[in-house]
C-alpha positions as a printed NumPy array, in Angstrom:
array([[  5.505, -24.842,  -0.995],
       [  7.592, -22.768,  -3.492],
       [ 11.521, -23.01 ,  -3.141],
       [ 13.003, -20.012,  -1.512],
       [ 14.07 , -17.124,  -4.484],
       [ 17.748, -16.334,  -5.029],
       [ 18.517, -13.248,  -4.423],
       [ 18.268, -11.014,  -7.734],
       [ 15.354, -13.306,  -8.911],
       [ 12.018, -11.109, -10.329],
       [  9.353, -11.546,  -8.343],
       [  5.905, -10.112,  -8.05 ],
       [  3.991,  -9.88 ,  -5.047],
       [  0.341, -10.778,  -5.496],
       [ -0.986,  -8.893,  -2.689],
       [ -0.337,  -5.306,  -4.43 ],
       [  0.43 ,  -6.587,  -7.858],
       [  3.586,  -5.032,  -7.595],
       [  6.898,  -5.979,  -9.472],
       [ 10.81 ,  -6.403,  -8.333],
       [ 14.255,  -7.881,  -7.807],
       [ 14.217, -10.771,  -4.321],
       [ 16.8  ,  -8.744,  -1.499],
       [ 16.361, -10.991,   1.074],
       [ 14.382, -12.804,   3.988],
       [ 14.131, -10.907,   7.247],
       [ 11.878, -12.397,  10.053],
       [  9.793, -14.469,   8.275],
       [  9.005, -12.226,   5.468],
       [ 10.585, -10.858,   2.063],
       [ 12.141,  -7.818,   0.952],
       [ 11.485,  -6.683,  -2.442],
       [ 12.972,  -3.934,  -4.414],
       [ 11.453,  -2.167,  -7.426],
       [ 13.043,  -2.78 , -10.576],
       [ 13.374,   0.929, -10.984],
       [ 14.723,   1.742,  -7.518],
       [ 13.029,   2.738,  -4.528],
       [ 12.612,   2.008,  -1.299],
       [ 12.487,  -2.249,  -0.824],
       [  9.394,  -3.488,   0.543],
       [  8.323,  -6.456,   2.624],
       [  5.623,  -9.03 ,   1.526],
       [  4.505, -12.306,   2.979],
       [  6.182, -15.597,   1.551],
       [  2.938, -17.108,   0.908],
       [  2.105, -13.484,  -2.132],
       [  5.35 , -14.076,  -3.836],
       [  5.354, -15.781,  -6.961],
       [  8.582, -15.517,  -9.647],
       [  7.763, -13.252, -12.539],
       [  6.242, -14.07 , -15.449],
       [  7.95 , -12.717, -19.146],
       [  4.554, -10.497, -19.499],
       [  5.005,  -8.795, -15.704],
       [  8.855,  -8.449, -16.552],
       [  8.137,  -6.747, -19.948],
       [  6.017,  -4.614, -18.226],
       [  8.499,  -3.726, -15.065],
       [ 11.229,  -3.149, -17.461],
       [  9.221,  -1.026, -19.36 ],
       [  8.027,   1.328, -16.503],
       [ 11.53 ,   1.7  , -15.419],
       [ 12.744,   2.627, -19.182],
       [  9.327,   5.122, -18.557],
       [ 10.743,   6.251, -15.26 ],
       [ 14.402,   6.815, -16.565],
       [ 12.978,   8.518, -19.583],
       [ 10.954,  11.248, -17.263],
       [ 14.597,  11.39 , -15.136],
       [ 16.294,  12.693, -17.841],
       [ 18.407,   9.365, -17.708],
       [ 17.962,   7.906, -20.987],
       [ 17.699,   4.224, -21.468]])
């Protein structure tokens, strides 16, 4: 079994492939924000893995993307 995250830590839930900061634990199960903002979402314990360099290169660079399209710079 894999050590709880900290809070902040990037994680990336294997069940939708999808990339983001660790909120919290609630019930049983985690909450996960985008990197880019959003609305959190909740995944089971047993999908989230910590982040490798390649999925936070690619987060990072869909929320530079995302900022970019804003009209927020980067």
């Amino acid at each position: 079994m894999q050590p709880l995250p900290e809070v902040g830590d990037l994680v990336r839930d294997t069940a939708t492939g999808r990339v983001g900061f660790y909120v919290r634990s609630v019930s049983g199960r985690f909450l996960i924000r985008a990197v880019h903002g959003g609305a959190e979402w909740e995944a089971e314990p047993v999908d989230v893995q910590p982040a490798t360099p390649l999925h936070e290169l690619r987060a990072r660079t869909a929320e530079i993307n995302a900022r970019s399209r804003r009209g927020l710079g980067g």
